[in-house]
N, C-alpha and C positions, 0 to 999 in steps of 0.2 A: 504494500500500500504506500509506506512511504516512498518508495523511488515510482511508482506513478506521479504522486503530487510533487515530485523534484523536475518532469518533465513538464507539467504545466509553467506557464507565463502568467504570474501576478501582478494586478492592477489595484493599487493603493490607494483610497480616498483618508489623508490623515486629517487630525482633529481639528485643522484649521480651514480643511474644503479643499485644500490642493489634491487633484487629483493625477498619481505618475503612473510610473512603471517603475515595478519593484524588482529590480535584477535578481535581487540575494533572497526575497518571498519570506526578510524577516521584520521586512518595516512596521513602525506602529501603525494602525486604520482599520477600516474598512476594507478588506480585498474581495476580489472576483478573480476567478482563474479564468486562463483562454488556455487552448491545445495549442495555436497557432494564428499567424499573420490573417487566414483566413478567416478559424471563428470570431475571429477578433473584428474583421470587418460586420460579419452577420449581426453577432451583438452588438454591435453598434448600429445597426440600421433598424434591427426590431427592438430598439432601447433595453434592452437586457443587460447592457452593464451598466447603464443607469440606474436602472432596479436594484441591481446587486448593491450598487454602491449606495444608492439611495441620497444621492443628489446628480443635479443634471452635470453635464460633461460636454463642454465647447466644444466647439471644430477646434477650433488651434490646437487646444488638449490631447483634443482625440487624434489628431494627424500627428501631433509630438509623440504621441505613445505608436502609436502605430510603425512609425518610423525608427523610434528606439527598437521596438520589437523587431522587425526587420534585419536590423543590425545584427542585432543577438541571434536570429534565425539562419541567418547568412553565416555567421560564422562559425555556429552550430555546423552548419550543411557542410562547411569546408575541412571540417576536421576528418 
């Protein structure tokens, strides 16, 4: 179980509303998992990691996070 949730991609709402991408999935907040770049767009489009986090979530935010994630995906891939 644990090395499942080591492979998900957590997204962090902390106590002051910032909402990022949590590399290390040991930040303080609110988080929501994604599997990938992919579900990561889905929930975002049918407001599900809004839900999750239980506040709203910019464009700018969500393309920042999306694009961190990406990085991290990318170099996952290249290893």
């Amino acid at each position: 179980m644990q090395d499942d949730k080591q492979r998900l991609l957590r997204i962090v709402r902390a106590s002051h509303g910032a909402v990022s991408f949590d590399p290390t999935g040991k930040a303080a907040g609110r988080g929501a998992y994604v599997c990938s770049s992919a579900c990561l767009a889905k929930a975002g489009k049918t407001r599900k990691l809004e839900r999750a986090l239980r506040t709203g979530v910019s464009k700018e935010d969500f393309e920042r996070i999306a694009g961190e994630i990406a990085c991290v995906t990318d170099a996952i891939d290249q290893r």
